[in-house]
C-alpha angles and dihedrals in degrees: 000000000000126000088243104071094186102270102335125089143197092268089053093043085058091049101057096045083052099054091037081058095058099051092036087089104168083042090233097143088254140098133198107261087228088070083068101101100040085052105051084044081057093064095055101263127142103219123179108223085249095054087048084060092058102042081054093058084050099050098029100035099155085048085242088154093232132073131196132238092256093053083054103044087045090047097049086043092057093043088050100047 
């Protein structure tokens, strides 16, 4: 992989695996879908409620209720492209 990753970077990268830590409360490597919002927030992006439900269908496609850490970092590196 190449050092430019697009338009995230190593420190971003670490963000997001920080915030996904601290919701990620059984340390099961998953988070409720439903966190979704308030992380996301978290990252210093504006959603409308009706974004954050779209960003749920792309990290939870199968409506499982939980995520994992690399949906969320995929899914902050396209918003952000």
């Amino acid at each position: 992989m190449s050092k430019n990753q697009g338009s995230m970077d190593e420190v971003q990268v670490a963000q997001i695996r920080e915030i996904f830590t601290l919701f990620d409360k059984n340390s099961d490597g998953y988070v409720n879908t439903s966190e979704l919002g308030t992380i996301i927030r978290g990252l210093d992006m504006q959603p409308t409620q009706a974004e954050v439900k779209e960003m749920e269908k792309d990290v939870d496609p199968n409506d499982s209720g939980s995520f994992e850490q690399n949906s969320l970092i995929s899914l902050v590196y396209r918003k952000n492209k």
